[in-house]
N, C-alpha and C positions, 0 to 999 in steps of 0.2 A: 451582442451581449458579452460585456467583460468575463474574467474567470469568476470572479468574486458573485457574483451576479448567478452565474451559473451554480459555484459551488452552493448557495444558497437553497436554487431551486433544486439541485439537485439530494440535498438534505431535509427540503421541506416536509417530508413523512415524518422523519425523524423528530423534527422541531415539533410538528403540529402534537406530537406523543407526549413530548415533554412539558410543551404550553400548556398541556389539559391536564397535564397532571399537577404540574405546579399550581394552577391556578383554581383547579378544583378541591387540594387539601389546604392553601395555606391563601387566608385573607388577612389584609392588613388590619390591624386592631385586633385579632383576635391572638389568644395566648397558644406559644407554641406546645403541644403535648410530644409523649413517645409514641401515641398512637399513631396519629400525625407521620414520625416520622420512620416508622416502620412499615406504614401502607408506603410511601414515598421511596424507601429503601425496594420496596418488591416492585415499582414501575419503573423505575431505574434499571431495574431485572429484565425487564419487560424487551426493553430497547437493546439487549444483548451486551450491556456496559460490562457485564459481571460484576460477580460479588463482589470482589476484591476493592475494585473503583464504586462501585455503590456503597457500600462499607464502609469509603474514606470520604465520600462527599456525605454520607450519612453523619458520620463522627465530625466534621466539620460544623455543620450547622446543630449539632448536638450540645457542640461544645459554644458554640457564639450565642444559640438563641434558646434552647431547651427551660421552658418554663416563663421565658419575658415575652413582652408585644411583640407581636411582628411588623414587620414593616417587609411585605412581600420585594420592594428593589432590591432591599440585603440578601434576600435569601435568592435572588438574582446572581447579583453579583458576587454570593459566595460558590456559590455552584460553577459558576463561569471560572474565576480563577483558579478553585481545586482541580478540575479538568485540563487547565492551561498548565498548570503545574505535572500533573500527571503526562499528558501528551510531551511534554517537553523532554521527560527524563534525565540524561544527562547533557544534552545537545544543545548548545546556543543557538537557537534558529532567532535570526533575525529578519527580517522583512523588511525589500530596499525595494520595490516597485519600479526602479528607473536601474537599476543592474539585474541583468539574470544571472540565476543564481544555480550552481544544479548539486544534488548533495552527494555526490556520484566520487568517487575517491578513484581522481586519475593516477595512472602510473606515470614516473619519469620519464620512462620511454615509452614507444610504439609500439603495438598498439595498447589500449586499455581495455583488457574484456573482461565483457561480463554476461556470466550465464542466467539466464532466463529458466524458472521452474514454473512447476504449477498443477493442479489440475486439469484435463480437458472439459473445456467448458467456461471458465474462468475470464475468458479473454483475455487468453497470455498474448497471441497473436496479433491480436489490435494493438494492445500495451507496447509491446515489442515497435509497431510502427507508428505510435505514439511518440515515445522514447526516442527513437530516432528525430522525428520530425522535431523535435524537441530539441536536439544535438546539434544537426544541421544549420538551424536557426541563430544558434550560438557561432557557425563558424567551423563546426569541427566534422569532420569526412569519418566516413560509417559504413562499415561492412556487415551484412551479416551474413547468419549461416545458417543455413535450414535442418536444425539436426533432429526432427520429427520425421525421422524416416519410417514409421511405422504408417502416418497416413498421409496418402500421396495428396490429399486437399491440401492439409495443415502447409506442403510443402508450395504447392499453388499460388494458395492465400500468401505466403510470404513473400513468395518472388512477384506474386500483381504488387504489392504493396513497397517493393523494393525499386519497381518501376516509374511508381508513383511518385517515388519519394528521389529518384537519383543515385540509389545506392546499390552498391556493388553486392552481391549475394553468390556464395559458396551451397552449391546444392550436388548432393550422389542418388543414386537411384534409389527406388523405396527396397527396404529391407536392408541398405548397408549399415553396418556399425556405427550408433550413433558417434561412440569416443571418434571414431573414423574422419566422420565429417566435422567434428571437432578440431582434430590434429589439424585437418587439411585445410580449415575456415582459419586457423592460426598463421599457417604456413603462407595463405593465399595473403592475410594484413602483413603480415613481414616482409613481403616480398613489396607490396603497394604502397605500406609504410603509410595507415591509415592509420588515423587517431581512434578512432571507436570500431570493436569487435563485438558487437552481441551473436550469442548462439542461442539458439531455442532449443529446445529438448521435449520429448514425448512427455506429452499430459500423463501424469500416470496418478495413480492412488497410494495416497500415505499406506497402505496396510503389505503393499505388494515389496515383498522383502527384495525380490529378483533384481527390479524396476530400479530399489534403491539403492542396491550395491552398483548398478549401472552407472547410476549418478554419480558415484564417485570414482567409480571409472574414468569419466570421462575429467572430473575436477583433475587426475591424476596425470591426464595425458594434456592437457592443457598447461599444469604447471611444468611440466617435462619442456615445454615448446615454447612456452614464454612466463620466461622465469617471475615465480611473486602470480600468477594468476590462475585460478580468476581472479579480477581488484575488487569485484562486485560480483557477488549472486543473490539477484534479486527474485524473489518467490510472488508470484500474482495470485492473490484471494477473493473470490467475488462477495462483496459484501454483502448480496443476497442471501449468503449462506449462512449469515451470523453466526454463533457457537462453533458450528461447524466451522468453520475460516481459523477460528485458531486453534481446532484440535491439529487440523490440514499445516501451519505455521510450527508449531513443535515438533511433528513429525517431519517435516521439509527440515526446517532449520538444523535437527541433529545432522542428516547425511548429509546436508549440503551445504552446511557451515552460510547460513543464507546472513545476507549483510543488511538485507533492507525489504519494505514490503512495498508490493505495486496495489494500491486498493482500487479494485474497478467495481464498477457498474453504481458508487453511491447514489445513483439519481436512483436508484428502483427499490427503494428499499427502506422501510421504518426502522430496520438494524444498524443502523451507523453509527450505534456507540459500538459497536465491537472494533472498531478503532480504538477506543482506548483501553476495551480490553487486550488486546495483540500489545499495546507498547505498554502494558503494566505487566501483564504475566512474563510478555517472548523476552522483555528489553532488546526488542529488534524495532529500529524505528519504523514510521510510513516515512517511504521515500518521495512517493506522489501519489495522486489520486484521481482516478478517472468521474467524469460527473455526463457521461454522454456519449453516444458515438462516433461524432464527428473524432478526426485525426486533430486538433485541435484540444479536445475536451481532456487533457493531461497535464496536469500542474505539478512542479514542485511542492509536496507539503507544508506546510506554514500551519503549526497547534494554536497559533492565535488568532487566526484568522478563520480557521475550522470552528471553532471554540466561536466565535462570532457571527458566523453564518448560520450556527447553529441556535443562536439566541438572539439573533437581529429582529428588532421590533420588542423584545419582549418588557 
C-alpha cells in the first residue's frame, strides 16, 4: 500500500465525520441558510479543527454562498482549498513524488541535530526510528542518543531500534543527567562526523515546571557543543488526543523553541482536524505524520495531499 493510500485510510474516521456532516446539512438545489451554516460551524468543532479554522471555513462559504442555490461540489471545493490555504501557512510545500524531499533544516556542518520532545505515550520513540529510517534512505548516517534516562525501557526500545536500523546510538546508565547524555551524544557525532544527531528526551508533562527548565538545559549544552543547535526540535503529538495536542504544542513550543511537529497515531482517530488547528494557532508547521506502525508508516507532510485524502471520493 502506497503512502497516499495509507494516509487515506489512516484519516478515514475523520473523513467518514465530515462526509455526514456535509451531506446531511447541505443538498444541492436547496437554498443556503445561517442555520445551516452554524450547525456546520459546530461539527467542524466536533473534529477538533477549532474555532478559529472552523470560523474561517465558516466565513468562506458565508460569504460565496449565504442565501443562493447550492450546488453541494462548491461547497466541496471551498472547504478543501480554505484548509489547503490554512495548513500551508507561510511554507511552499510542493509535492515532487520522484525526489525526496525532507523539511528538516540541515546545518552546514556536521552533524545536524535535532532534539525530540513529547509526551510519554505519544510515540516519540517510534517517530524517532521512523525519522531515521527515513534519513537513511535518503543517504544520510544517523546517530542517536537515548537521553530518557529516567526509564530504562524507553532506553531499550531505542537501542532495539538502532540495531534495526544500522545506527550508531549514545546511551549512559538510567538516572544520569539527561543534558549529560546530550553533550556526550554530540561529542560521540563529532568525533564520527555523522550527518544526523537525534536525541530523545524524557516524556514529560507540559505542566511540570522542573521537567521544563530541563529541557532547556539540555538546548543549552547542545548549543555549547555544536554551535547553531539544536537545527531542529521537533515535538511528537498523538493525534488521539485532539485539543489536548495542542494545549501539549504551546507549552512544548515556549521551553523548547520547538521547530516543527511529528503527528502520530492519525490512523486511530476521528481528530485529525487538529492538525490544522496546531498549524493555525502554534504557526509551527507538521513536519510529518505518522498513519500506522510499521517503521515505514512516516511521511513528509504535504497540506495538499492531507487536504485530499481527506476528501477523496467526496
Amino acid at each position: 500500500m502506497g503512502f497516499f493510500a495509507k494516509l487515506k485510510q489512516g484519516l478515514q474516521r475523520t473523513k467518514q465525520l465530515l462526509q455526514t456532516d456535509i451531506r446531511d446539512l447541505f443538498k444541492t438545489g436547496e437554498i443556503l441558510d445561517e442555520a445551516k451554516l452554524e450547525e456546520f460551524e459546530a461539527r467542524l468543532i466536533r473534529t477538533d479543527m477549532g474555532v478559529a479554522a472552523s470560523s474561517q471555513i465558516v466565513g468562506e462559504l458565508r460569504t460565496k454562498y449565504l442565501g443562493r442555490t447550492l450546488v453541494v461540489a462548491d461547497v466541496w471545493s471551498t472547504v478543501k482549498e480554505t484548509l489547503k490555504t490554512i495548513l500551508r501557512g507561510n511554507d511552499d510545500v510542493t509535492w515532487d513524488p520522484d525526489r525526496p524531499l525532507s523539511p528538516l533544516k540541515f546545518s552546514e556542518g556536521k552533524p545536524t541535530v535535532i532534539l525530540v520532545t513529547g509526551v510519554n505515550g505519544t510515540g516519540k520513540t517510534t517517530s524517532i526510528a521512523k525519522i531515521s529510517k527515513l534519513l537513511t534512505s535518503q543517504g544520510k548516517s544517523v546517530m542517536l542518543a537515548a537521553g530518557d534516562t529516567f526509564r530504562a525501557a524507553a532506553v531499550e526500545q531505542l537501542t532495539l531500534w538502532s540495531q534495526r536500523l544500522g545506527c550508531a546510538i549514545v546511551t549512559r546508565p538510567s538516572g544520569t543527567d539527561p543534558a549529560s547524555v546530550a553533550y556526550s551524544g554530540c561529542d560521540e557525532a563529532l568525533k564520527a562526523g555523522v550527518d544526523v544527531l537525534i536525541i530523545d528526551t524524557a516524556g514529560r508533562l507540559h505542566n511540570q515546571a522542573n521537567l521544563m527548565k530541563e529541557l532547556e538545559k539540555i538546548r543549552n549544552v547542545i548549543g555549547k557543543k555544536v554551535p547553531g543547535a539544536p537545527h531542529e526540535c521537533l515535538l511528537v503529538i498523538d493525534a488521539t488526543t485532539g485539543q489536548n495536542g495542542l494545549n501539549q504544542a504551546e507549552h512544548f513550543g515556549k521551553a523548547a523553541n520547538c521547530t516543527g511537529i511529528v503527528l502520530a497515531k492519525l490512523d486511530g482517530t476521528a481528530k485529525g482536524g487538529v492538525t490544522v488547528a496546531i498549524r493555525q494557532r502554534m504557526g509551527i508547521p507538521v513536519k510529518y505524520v505518522g498513519v500506522g506502525e510499521q517503521i515505514d508508516d512516516l511521511e513528509l507532510f504535504n497540506p495538499d495531499r492531507f487536504v485530499d485524502a481527506l476528501f477523496d471520493d467526496a
